[in-house]
C-alpha positions in Angstrom: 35.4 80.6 -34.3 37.3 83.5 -35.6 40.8 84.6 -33.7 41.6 88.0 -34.2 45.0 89.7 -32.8 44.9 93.4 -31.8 48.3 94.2 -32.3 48.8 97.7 -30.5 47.1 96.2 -27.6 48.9 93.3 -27.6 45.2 91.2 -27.4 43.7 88.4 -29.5 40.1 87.9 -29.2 38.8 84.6 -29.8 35.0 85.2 -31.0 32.1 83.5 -33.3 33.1 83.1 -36.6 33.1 86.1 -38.5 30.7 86.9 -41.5 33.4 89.0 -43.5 37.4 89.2 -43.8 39.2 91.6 -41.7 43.5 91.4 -41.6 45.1 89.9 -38.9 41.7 87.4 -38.1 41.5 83.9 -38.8 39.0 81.0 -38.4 39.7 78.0 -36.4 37.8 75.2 -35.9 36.7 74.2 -32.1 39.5 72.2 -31.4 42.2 74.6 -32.3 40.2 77.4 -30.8 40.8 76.0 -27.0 44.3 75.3 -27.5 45.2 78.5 -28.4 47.9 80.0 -26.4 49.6 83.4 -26.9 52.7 85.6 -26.1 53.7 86.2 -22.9 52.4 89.6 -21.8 49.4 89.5 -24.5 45.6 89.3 -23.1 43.1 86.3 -24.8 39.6 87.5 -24.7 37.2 84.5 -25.6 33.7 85.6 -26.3 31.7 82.7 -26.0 28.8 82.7 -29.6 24.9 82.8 -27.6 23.2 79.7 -28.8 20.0 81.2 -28.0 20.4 84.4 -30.1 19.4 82.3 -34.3 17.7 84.0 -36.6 16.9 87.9 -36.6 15.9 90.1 -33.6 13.0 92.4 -33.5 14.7 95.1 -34.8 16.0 93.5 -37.9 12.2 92.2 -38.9 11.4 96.0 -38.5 13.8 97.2 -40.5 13.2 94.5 -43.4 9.5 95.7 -42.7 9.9 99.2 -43.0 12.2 98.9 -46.4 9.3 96.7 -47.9 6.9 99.0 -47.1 8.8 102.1 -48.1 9.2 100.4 -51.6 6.1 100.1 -52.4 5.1 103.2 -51.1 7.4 104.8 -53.7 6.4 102.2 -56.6 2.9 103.2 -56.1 3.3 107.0 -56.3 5.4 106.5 -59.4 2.4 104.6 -61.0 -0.3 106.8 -59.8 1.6 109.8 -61.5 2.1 108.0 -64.3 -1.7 107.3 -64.6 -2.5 110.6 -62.9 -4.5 109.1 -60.4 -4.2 110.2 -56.6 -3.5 108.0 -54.0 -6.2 106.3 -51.5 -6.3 105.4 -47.7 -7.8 102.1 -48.7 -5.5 100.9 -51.6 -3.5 97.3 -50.7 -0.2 98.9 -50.7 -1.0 101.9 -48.5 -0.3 102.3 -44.6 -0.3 99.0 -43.5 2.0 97.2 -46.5 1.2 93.7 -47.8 3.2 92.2 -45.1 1.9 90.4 -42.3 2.5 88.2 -38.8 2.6 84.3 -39.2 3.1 82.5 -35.8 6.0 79.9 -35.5 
């Protein structure tokens, strides 16, 4: 978990464990983390981590999707001018992207 103090709010939040460095956080392991105590007059919000929430959400497989497919939609334009051809409907990088669903 990652403590954080919010000094002009007089706050520390007490959160997941962070994925970059900000000033004024710091990880703690579990133990430490429900011992902590602060100041008098300061306000300890704990947010607890979801441990349903792994891996990516919808939104992020679009996204990683949609970056794919734009890439290749830009690589093949770039090769078809080079070889002054014009694009079809019914190449394999078109539309639809060389991407697709596998159930878990």
């Amino acid at each position: 978990m990652t403590l954080t103090y919010i000094y002009a709010d007089s706050t520390a939040v007490l959160g997941p464990l962070a994925t970059f460095s900000e000033p004024h956080s710091y990880d703690l392991c579990d133990a430490h983390g429900k011992r902590l105590t602060v100041p008098n007059g300061w306000t300890v919000i704990k947010e607890e981590s979801s441990q349903a929430n792994h891996g990516p959400s919808d939104d992020d497989l679009m996204a990683i999707a949609d970056a794919v497919r734009e890439v290749a939609a830009n690589h093949q334009s770039v090769e078809n001018k080079s070889q002054g051809e014009v694009a079809s409907e019914n190449s394999p990088l078109g539309r639809r992207g060389h991407l697709r669903a596998v159930p878990s």
